[in-house]
Every structure is written in C-alpha cells, then in structure tokens.
N, C-alpha and C positions, 0 to 999 in steps of 0.2 A: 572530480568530474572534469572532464576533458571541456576545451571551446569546441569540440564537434557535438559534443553530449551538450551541451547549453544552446545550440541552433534553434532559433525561431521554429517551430514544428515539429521538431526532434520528440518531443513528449507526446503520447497520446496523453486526452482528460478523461480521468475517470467521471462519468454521470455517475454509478450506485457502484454497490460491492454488497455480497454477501458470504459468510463463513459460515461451513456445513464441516461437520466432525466426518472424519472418516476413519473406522481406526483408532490410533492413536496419534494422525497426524490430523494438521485442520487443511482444508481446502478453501482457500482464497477465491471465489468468482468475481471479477472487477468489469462491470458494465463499462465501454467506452462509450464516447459521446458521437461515437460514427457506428454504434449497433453492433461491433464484436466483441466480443467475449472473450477477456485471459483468465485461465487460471494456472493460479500457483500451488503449488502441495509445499505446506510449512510442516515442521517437526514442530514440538512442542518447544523449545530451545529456542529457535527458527521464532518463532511467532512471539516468544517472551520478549527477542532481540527486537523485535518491529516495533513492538511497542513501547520497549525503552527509547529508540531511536527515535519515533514519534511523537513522545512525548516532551524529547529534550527538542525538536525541531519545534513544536508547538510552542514550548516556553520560549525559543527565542523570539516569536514571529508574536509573543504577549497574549497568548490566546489562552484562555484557561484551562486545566487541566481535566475538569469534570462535564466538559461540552459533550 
C-alpha cells in the first residue's frame, strides 16, 4: 500500500455488507457509511482468497477467529 493509499480519508467505512449468490459467483454489497452502495462480483476462488486474507488480518489485530 502506497502513502497516497493510507491518506487520512482515502478509505471509505463500510456500515453493513451483504453476500447474495449469483450463479456460481458470490456478489459482495458493502453499505458505506455515506449511503452508497459498492458492489463486487467474487469467483469462488476470489471469495476463498478474502477470507484467507481476513482471517490472517484478524489474527494479527488478536481478534478471534469465530466472531
């Protein structure tokens, strides 16, 4: 991650998120905390990867796995 990617308001915050199947791919909606709506189309792959990488972000951050 770049110092332009870590600027004080660079991130939108997610409020909620919800995953609907489509297919065989999963669709990501991520509620922002200013009212619009991203979504993302993950593969199955895609979506395995997010959650490896989340979970090892979680363990660093000491947060339990089964939250």
């Amino acid at each position: 991650m770049s110092d332009r990617d870590r600027a004080p308001g660079m991130a939108a915050r997610a409020e909620s998120f919800i995953i609907e199947r489509e297919g065989e791919n999963l669709i990501l909606k991520i509620k922002r905390e200013d009212g619009r709506v991203a979504l993302i189309e993950l593969t199955p792959d895609t979506a395995f990867y997010l959650r490896e990488y989340l979970s090892n972000a979680l363990a660093c951050l000491g947060m339990p796995e089964d939250v």
